[in-house]
C-alpha positions, 0 to 999 in steps of 0.5 A, a space after each residue: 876050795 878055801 874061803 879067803 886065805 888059809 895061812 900055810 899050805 904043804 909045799 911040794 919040792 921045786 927044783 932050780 937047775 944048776 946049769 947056765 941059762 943055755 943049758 935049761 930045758 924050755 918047759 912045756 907049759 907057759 907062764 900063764 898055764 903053769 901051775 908053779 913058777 919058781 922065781 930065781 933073782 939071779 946073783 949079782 955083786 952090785 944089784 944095779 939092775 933086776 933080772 930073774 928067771 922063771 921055772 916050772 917046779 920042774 926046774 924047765 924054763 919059763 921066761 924071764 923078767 928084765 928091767 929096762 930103762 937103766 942109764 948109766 946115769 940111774 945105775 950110778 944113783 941106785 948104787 950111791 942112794 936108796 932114792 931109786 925107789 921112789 923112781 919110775 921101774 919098767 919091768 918085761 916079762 919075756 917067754 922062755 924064747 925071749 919074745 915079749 909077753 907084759 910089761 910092768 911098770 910101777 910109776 914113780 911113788 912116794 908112799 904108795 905103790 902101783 904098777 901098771 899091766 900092758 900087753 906088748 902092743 900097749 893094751 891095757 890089761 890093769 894095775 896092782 895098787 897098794 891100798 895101806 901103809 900101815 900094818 900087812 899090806 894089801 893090793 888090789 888087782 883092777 881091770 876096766 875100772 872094777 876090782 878082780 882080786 887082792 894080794 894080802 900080805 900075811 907076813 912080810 918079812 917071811 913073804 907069804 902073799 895071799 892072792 884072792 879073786 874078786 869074791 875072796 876065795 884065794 886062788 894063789 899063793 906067794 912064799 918062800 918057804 918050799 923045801 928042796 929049792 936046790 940053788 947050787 949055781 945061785 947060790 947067791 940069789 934068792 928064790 920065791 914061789 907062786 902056786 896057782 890053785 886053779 886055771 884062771 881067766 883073763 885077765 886075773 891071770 896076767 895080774 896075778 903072775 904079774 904080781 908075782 913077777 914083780 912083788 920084790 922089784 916093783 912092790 916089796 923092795 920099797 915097803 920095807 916099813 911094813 909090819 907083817 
């Protein structure tokens, strides 16, 4: 186990199906015990509203996240100006079955970013919040008024995301940089990867597939000024 984070790690190839949703093969593990989630953004003409669909490194499924919350009236904004990012986003995170396992939401912001981590009966379990403007951006992960991780970023642009524990020892990681992603029918769309280096306990678990769920929707999209 490495103190801290160690810049870039061997990846090994994560594959996403080329096949409809109704085709792929549910995965035996579940979003918070999988050691890969392969995050797909499905393609779509006009982004109006976010929606992926999570994978094991197998290309079997793990769920899926949808943004709520998108009248007609927002959806003609989001198209017509970029003022959509300083909006309220509400994020759920639903199991490969569809049944309801988070909800996320990033109140509405003007520098700094934070998103909320409820449970579906409307448990508290944290916040991500943004802690600088400038320079590689870092959150902080907290729960029941204490800090239990981090998410670094190393290099924006490139999306290599550090996520540590509350004693700095990394435990996760974010990238783009897997070989082997086979997009074929999302071609389109793109692809990032959260590896998880060991089990973790409640509730960093939940945050840090949290973040990793909502780190281009929540987080990402609307710092784009960041220098990584």
């Amino acid at each position: 186990m490495n103190n801290g984070c160690s810049g870039d790690r061997v990846r090994r190839a994560a594959r996403v199906p080329s096949m409809t949703a109704e085709q792929v093969t549910p995965s035996d593990r579940t979003l918070f015990d999988s050691p890969v989630l392969v995050v797909n953004q499905k393609g779509k003409l006009v982004e109006l509203t976010n929606e992926y669909r999570v994978f094991d490194e197998d290309g079997r499924s793990l769920g899926s996240v949808v943004q709520t919350g998108q009248g007609k009236a927002r959806k003609v904004l989001r198209f017509l100006t970029d003022v959509d990012q300083f909006l309220t986003h509400r994020l759920e995170v639903r199991d490969a079955s569809g049944a309801l396992q988070l909800v996320l939401t990033r109140p509405r912001k003007v520098v700094k970013s934070r998103l909320v981590v409820e449970r579906p009966d409307g448990s508290h379990v944290g916040e991500i919040v943004q802690q600088n403007v400038f320079g590689k951006i870092g959150f902080s992960m907290e729960a029941g008024g204490r800090q239990v991780g981090t998410l670094k970023a190393e290099n924006w642009r490139a999306w290599n995301f550090c996520i540590t524990d509350k004693d700095g020892k990394e435990v996760a990681r974010i990238t783009k940089k897997w070989a082997g992603l086979a997009k074929a029918a999302f071609t389109s769309a793109d692809n990032y990867v959260l590896e998880v280096h060991r089990p973790l306990e409640e509730p960093l678990r939940s945050l840090v597939v949290s973040t990793a769920l909502a780190v281009d929707t929540a987080l990402k999209q609307d710092a784009g000024g960041a220098i990584g």
